[in-house]
MDTraj code that builds the backbone (N, CA, C; nanometers):
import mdtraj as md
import numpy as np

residues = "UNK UNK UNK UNK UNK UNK UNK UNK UNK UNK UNK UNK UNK UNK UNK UNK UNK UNK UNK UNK UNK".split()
xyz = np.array([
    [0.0842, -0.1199, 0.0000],
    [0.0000, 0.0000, 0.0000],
    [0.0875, 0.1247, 0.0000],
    [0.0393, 0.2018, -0.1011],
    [0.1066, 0.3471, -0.1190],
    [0.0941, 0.4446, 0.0171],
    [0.2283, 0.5249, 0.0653],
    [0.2118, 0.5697, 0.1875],
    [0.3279, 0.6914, 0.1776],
    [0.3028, 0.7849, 0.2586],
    [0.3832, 0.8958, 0.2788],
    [0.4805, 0.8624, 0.3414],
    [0.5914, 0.8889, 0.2977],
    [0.6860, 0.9076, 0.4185],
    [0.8071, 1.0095, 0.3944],
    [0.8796, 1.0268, 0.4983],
    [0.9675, 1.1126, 0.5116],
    [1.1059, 1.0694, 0.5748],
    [1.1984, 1.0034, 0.4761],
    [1.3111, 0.9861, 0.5910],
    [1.2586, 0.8234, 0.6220],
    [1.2255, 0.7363, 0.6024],
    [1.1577, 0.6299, 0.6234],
    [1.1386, 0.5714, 0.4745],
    [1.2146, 0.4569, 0.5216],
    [1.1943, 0.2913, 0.3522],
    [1.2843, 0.2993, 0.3310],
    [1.2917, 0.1757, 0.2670],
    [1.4000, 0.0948, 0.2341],
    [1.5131, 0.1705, 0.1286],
    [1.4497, 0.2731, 0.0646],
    [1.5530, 0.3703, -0.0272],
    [1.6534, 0.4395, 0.0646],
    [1.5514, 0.4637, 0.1743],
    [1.6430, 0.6008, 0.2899],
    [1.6592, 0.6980, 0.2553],
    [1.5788, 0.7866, 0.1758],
    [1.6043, 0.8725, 0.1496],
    [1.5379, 0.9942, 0.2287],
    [1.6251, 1.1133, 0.2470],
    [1.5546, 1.2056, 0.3688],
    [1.4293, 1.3391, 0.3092],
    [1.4111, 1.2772, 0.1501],
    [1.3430, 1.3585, 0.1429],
    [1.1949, 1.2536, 0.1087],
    [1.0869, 1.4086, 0.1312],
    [0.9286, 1.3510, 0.1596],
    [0.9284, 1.2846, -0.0010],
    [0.8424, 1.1261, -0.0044],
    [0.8313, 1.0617, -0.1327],
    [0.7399, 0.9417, -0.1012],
    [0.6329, 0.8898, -0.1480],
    [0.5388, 0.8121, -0.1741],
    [0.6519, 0.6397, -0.1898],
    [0.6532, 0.5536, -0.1239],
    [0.6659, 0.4211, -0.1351],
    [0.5856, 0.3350, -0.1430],
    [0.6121, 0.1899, -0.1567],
    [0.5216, 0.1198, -0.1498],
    [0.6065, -0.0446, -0.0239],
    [0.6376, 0.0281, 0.0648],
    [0.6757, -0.0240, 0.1879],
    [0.5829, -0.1634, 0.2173],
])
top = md.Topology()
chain = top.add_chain()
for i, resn in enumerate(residues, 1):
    res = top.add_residue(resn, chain, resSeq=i)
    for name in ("N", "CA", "C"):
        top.add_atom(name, md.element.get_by_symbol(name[0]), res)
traj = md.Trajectory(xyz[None], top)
């Protein structure tokens, strides 16, 4: 499920971006 995050998943990246965690 598509989800906000910030700084959070498996990319790690610190900027805000939509995953699918």
């Amino acid at each position: 499920m598509a989800k906000e995050s910030s700084g959070f998943g498996s990319k790690g990246n610190t900027t805000k971006y939509y995953t699918n965690d």
